[in-house]
Structures are given as structure tokens and as C-alpha cells.
C-alpha positions in Angstrom: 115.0 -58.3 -85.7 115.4 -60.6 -89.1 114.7 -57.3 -91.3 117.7 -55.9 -89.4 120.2 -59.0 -89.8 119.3 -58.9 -93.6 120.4 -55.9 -94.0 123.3 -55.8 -91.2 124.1 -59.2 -93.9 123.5 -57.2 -97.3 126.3 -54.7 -96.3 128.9 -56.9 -94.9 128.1 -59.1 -98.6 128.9 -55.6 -100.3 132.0 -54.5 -98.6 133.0 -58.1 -98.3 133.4 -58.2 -102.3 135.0 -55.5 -102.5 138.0 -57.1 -101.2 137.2 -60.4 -102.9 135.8 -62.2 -100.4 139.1 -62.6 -98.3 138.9 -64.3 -95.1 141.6 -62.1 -93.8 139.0 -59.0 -93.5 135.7 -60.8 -93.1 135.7 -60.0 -89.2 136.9 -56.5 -89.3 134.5 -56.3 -91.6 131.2 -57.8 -89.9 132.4 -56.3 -86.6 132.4 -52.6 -88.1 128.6 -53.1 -89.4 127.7 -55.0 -86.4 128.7 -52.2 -84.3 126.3 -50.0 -86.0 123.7 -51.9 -84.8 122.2 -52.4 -81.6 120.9 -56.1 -81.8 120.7 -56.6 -78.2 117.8 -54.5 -77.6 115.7 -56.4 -80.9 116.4 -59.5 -79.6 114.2 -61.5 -77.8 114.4 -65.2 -76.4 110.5 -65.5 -76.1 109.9 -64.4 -80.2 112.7 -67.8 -81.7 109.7 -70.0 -82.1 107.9 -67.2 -84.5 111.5 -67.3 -86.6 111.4 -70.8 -86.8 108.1 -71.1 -88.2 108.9 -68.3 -91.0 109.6 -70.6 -94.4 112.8 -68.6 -95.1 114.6 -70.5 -92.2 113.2 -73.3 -92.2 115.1 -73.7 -95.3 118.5 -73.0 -94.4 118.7 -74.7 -90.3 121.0 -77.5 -89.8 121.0 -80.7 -87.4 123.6 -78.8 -84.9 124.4 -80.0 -80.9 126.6 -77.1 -80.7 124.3 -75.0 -77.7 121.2 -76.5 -76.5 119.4 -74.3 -79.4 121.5 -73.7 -82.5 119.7 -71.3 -85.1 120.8 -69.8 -88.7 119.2 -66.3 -89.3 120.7 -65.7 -92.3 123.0 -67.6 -95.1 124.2 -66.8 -98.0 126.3 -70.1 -99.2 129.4 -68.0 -98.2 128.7 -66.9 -94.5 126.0 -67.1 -92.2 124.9 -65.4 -89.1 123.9 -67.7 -86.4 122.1 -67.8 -82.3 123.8 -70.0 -80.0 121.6 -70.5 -77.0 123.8 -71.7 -74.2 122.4 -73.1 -70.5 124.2 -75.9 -68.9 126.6 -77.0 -72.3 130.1 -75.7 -72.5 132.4 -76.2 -75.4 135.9 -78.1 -75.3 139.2 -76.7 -76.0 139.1 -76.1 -79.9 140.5 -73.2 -82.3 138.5 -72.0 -85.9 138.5 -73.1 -89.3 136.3 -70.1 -90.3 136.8 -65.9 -89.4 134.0 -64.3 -87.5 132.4 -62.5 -84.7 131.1 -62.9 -81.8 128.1 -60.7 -80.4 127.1 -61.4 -76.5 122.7 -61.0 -77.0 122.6 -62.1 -73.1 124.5 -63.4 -69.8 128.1 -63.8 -69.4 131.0 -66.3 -70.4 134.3 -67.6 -69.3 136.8 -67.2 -72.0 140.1 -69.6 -71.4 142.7 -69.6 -73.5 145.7 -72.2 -74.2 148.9 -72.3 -75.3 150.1 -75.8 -77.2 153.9 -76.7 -77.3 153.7 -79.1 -80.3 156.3 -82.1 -79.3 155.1 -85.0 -81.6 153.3 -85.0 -84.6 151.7 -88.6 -85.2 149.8 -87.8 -87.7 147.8 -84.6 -89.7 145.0 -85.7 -87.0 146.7 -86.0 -84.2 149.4 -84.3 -82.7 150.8 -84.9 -78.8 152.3 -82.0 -77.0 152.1 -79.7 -73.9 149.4 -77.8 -73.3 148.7 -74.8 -70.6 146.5 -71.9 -69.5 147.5 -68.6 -70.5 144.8 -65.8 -70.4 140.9 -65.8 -68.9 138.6 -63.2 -69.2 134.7 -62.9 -68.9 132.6 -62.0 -71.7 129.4 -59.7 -70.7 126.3 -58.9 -72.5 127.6 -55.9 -75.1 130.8 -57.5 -76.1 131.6 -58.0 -79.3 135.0 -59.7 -80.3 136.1 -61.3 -82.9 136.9 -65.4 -83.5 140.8 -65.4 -84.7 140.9 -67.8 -87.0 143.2 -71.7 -87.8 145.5 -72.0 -84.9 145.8 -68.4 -83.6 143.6 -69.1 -80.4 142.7 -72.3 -78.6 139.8 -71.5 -76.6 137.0 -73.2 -73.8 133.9 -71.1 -73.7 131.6 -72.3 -70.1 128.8 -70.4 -69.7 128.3 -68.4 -66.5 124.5 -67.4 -66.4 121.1 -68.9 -67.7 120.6 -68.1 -70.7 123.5 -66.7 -72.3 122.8 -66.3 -75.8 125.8 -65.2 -78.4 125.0 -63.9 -82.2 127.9 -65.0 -84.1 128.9 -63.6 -87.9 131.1 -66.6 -89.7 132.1 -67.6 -92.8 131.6 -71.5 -93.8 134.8 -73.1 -93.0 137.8 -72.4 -95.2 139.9 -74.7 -97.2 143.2 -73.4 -96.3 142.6 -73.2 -92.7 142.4 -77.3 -92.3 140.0 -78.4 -90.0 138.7 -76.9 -86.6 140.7 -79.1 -83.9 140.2 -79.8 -80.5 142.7 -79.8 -77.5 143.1 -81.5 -74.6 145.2 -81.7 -71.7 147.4 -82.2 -70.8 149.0 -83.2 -74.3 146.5 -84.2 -77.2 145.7 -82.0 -80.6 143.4 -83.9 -82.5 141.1 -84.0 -85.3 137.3 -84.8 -84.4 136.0 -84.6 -88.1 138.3 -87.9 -88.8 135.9 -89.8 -87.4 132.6 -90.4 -89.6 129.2 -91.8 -89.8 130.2 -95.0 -89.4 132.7 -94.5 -86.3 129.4 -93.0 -84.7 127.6 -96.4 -85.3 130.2 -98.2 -83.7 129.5 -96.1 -80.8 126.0 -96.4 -80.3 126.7 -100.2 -81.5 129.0 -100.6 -78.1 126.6 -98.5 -75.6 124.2 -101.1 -76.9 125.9 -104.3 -76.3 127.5 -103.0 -73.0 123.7 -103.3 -71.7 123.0 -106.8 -72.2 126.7 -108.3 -72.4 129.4 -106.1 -70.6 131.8 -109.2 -70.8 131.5 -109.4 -74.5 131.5 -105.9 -74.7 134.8 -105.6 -73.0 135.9 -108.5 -75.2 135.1 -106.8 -78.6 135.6 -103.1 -77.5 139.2 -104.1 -76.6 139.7 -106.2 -79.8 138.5 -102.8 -81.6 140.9 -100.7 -80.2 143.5 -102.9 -80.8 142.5 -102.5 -84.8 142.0 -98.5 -84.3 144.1 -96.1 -85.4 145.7 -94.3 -82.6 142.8 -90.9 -83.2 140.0 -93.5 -83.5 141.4 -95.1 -80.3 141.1 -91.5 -78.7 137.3 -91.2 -79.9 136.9 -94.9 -78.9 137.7 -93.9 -75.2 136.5 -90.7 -75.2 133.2 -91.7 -76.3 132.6 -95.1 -74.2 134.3 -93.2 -71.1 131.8 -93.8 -69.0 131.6 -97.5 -69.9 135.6 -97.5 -69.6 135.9 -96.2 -66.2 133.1 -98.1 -64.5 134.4 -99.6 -61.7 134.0 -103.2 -63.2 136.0 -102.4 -66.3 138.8 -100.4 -65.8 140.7 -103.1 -66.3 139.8 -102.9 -70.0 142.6 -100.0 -69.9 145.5 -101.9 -68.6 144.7 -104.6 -70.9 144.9 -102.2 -74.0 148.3 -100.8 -72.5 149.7 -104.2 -71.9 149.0 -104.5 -75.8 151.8 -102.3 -76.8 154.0 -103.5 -78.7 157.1 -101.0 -78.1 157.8 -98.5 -75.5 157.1 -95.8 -77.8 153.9 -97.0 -78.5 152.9 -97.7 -74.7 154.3 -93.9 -74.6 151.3 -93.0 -77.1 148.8 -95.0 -75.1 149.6 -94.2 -71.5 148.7 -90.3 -73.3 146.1 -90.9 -74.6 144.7 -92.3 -71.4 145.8 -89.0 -69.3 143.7 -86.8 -72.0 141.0 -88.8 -71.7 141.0 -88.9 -67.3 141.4 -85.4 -67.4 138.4 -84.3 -69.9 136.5 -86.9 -68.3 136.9 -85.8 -64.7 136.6 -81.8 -66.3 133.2 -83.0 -68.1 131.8 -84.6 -64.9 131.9 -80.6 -63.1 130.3 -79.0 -66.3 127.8 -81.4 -66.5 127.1 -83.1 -62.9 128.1 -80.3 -60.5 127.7 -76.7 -62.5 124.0 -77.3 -62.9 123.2 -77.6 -59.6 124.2 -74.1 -58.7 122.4 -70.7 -60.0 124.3 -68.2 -58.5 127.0 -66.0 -60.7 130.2 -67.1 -58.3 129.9 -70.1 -57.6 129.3 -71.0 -61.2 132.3 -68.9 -62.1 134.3 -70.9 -59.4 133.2 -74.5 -60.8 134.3 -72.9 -64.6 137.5 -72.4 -63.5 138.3 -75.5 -61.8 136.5 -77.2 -65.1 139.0 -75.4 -67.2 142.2 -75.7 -64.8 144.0 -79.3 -65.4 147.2 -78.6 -63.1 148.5 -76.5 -60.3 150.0 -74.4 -62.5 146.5 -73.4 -64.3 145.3 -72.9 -61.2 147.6 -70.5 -59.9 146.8 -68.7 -62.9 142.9 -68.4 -63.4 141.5 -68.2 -59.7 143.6 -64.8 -59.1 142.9 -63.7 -62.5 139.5 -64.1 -61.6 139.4 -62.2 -58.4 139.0 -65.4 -56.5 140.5 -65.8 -53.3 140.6 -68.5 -50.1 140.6 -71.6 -53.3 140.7 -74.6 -50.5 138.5 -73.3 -48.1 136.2 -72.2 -51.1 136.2 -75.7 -52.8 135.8 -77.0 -49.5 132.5 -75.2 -48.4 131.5 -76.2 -51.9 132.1 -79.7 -51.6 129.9 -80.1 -48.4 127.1 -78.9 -50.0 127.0 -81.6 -53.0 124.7 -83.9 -52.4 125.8 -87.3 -51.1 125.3 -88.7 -54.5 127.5 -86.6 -56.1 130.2 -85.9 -53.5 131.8 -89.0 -53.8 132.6 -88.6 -57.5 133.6 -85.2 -57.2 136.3 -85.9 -54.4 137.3 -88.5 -56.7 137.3 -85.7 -59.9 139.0 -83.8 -57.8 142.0 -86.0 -57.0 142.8 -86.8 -60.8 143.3 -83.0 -61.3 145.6 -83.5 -58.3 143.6 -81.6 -55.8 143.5 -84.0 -52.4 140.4 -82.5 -50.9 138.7 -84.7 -47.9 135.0 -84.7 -47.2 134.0 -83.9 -43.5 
């Protein structure tokens, strides 16, 4: 397979000069040679450890959490091709900083995509707003699309079968696009790469302390958010959410509203909150309640509540989907969580404004 993704990368570098390196032609590019090439039946799962050993990738792999298995097959300092292998992880709302395409190798994916209604912009980082679901479709083993690039698509990726594996064709990230951002409902644009090594230490610094001192870490994780900036406040709490919502500290969340020192900036704060309750209560599914099911539907019915945050994106993706009876659906589902999960996931539930009772 590597013979035949130096090559597939020799002729997109060729054609790719002649039109002087643009980003605006680098995925109609790549898809056109890509879909001269039938990849999916080279690749195999079982041969990625003989790749990794070979000395030519070992040079160019970076430390990456996107997928549980991020590998580079090929890079050339201006684009690279990459495997994404994909289980239980699903990405956040985000659009591109770089062009590309995307090549499904195995299993099936959600695709959601978002509108954002821009409202407020506090700073280049961060930017408050309304956002909703507009479009869903499934990607299947074959497809090839390409990854619009800066703000054109805001998309959630959650992966329907184990493995799905995509090959993506990208450039590096581009200048002019700004960076990637993230999205989440229901009103937050923001800038993840403003936070930095440091920030991270903080992090890891406050999970820490909260284990042997979780009045002290209330006391000095309230203190910090207080001398945040209103994005680092967003990573803050996104980051220590599970901290933040324990039962025992919530009220570390009133206290930093009470702290506002205007209505506008109680406004920000009381936002910032919602956006992180609703990712929160989005990430529990994905990562406490998908994994426990194997079969195609129901993990396509868990996506789509993962990636609905009102009523109205509800309405939207289930019939899209072809799925019918919702309640009596999430209902059935519900009874058989196990009883330590239920609880939370009733609770999930309700903060996406679904009241659903267990028997």
C-alpha cells in the first residue's frame, strides 16, 4: 500500500505545482488522483504495525489524540496523507484550517452539520452566537468527499461501526484560513489553539490538587477563573467539568456568576456555562453510553441524540435518519442501561430538555 500512496502523492505534488500550490484546487486535485485508485482493497488494519516499524515513518509521525490511532503515510512539508483509526472517539463541532479529502478505508460515519448565526464577537477567539443543525448524512466505506475548507462547514464526525478507519489527503494548515475553531451549542465559537502548554499545566495542576484538597481546590480554581480571560474561562470549565459539576461543587459555578461585575458580563458567563452543560451532557453519551452498544442502529440512534442540543435539532436529524417512534425508542434504550449509568443518563437527558422517566 505505501508504494501506492507515494505515488498517488508524487502526482498530486506535480499537478499541484502547476497551479502554484493553491489551496483553492488542492482537493479537486487529490480527489481526482485518489479516485484512480482503489485504496480500499490495499489497505489492511492487521499490516499498521509493519508501517510503523519502516524508518521512513518513523520519521515523519506526530504526538496526535485525534482517533485512537493517528498515522502519517506520507509528507512532504506541504501536505500529507494521513489514517485516522476511529472506535469509540468522536470529534466536536469544528470547521478546517487546511483543504483536503476524505477517503472512507472502513465502517460508516455520521456527518452533522451546523449553521452559526454570529451575534457577538468578543474577541478573534471567541465569538457568542446561535448555533443549529442543518444537514446529516452517513458516510459508508467507498465515499470520498472532500473537507471544505475555513468557515464553509462546521461539522461533528461520531463514528457508527468498529473500526471505521478514514484516509485523509490535507495540506498543513494555511495562514490565511486562521485557525481551525470549534463550536458549541448552543452559542460559543472559540479558539482551542489559544490555550498553550502552560494552560494545560494548570489543568493537570487542578485534577491534582482536587484529589487531596477539593476545598482548596475550589478556592484557587475559582480565584483562577476570576483572573482568566473569558476563552481560558471556557477551557477552564470545559476541562475541570467533571470536577465542576460534582455534586459537592457545583456551587463553584454560582460563585463565579455572582462575580460579575455587570449584567453584560453575567450575560457572557451564564453562556459560557450553557455550552459547557450541553457538551458535557453530549460527551457523557459518546463516551459512557455509545460504547456499550455494538449494533449499527442503536449506535446511530445514540449519535444523533449526541449531536441534537434542542427540539428543534431533533426534529430535524431523527427523520433524516429514517428513525421513527423517538420516545418509545429512547425509552426501551434507557431500560437497558445499566443501573450505574441510568441515573446520569436521565439526568443528561433532561439538560438537553428531554424529560424521560425511568420504570
Amino acid at each position: 500500500m505505501l508504494k501506492t500512496i507515494e505515488n498517488l502523492a508524487g502526482k498530486i505534488e506535480t499537478r499541484w505545482r502547476i497551479d502554484d500550490y493553491s489551496y483553492y484546487s488542492f482537493a479537486d486535485i487529490a480527489k481526482s488522483e485518489m479516485q484512480k485508485v482503489d485504496l480500499i482493497s490495499l489497505f489492511s488494519f492487521k499490516e499498521i504495525n509493519s508501517l510503523i516499524n519502516l524508518n521512513s515513518l518513523k520519521k515523519i509521525q506526530i504526538a496526535s489524540e485525534f482517533s485512537e490511532l493517528h498515522m502519517k503515510l506520507f509528507d512532504n512539508g506541504k501536505f500529507y496523507i494521513e489514517l485516522l483509526n476511529w472506535w469509540d472517539k468522536d470529534t466536536s463541532i469544528h470547521d478546517h484550517g487546511f483543504s483536503g479529502v476524505l477517503l472512507q478505508l472502513e465502517g460508516s460515519a455520521l456527518n452533522t452539520i451546523y449553521s452559526f448565526d454570529e451575534e457577538n464577537e468578543v474577541s478573534h477567539n471567541l465569538s457568542m452566537g446561535k448555533i443549529k443543525l442543518t444537514k446529516a448524512y452517513i458516510s459508508k466505506k467507498g465515499d470520498c468527499r472532500i473537507i471544505p475548507f475555513g468557515r464553509t462547514e462546521k461539522h461533528a464526525v461520531l463514528h457508527l461501526e468498529k473500526p471505521t478507519i478514514s484516509l485523509i489527503v490535507r495540506t498543513h494548515p494555511i495562514t490565511e484560513l486562521s485557525p481551525q475553531l470549534n463550536y458549541f451549542p448552543p452559542y460559543m465559537r472559540v479558539n482551542h489553539s489559544a490555550t498553550n502548554i502552560a494552560f494545560n499545566k494548570k489543568i493537570k495542576y487542578f485534577n491534582l490538587l482536587s484529589m487531596i484538597d477539593a476545598k482548596e481546590c475550589k478556592s484557587q480554581f475559582l480565584q483562577e477563573l476570576k483572573d482568566s480571560s473569558a476563552t481560558e474561562q471556557f477551557w477552564l470549565m470545559m476541562k475541570m467539568s467533571e470536577f465542576l459539576y460534582h455534586p459537592n461543587n457545583i456551587d463553584l459555578l454560582q460563585g463565579y456568576i455572582d462575580a460579575s461585575k455587570s449584567e453584560d458580563e453575567k450575560s457572557l458567563k451564564l453562556k459560557l456555562v450553557s455550552s459547557v452543560t450541553l457538551r458535557r451532557s453530549s460527551q457523557f453519551i459518546i463516551d459512557k453510553v455509545k460504547p456499550l452498544f455494538t449494533k449499527f442502529d442503536d449506535r446511530l440512534f445514540l449519535s444523533c441524540l449526541a449531536s441534537s442540543y434542542s427540539q428543534e435539532d431533533r426534529a430535524m436529524i431523527f427523520p433524516e435518519m429514517g428513525i421513527e417512534d423517538f420516545e418509545d425508542k429512547l425509552t426501551t434504550l434507557i431500560e437497558n442501561l445499566p443501573i450505574t449509568v441510568k441515573p446520569k443518563m436521565i439526568h443528561v437527558l433532561k439538560t438537553l430538555g428531554l424529560n424521560v422517566e425511568s420504570k
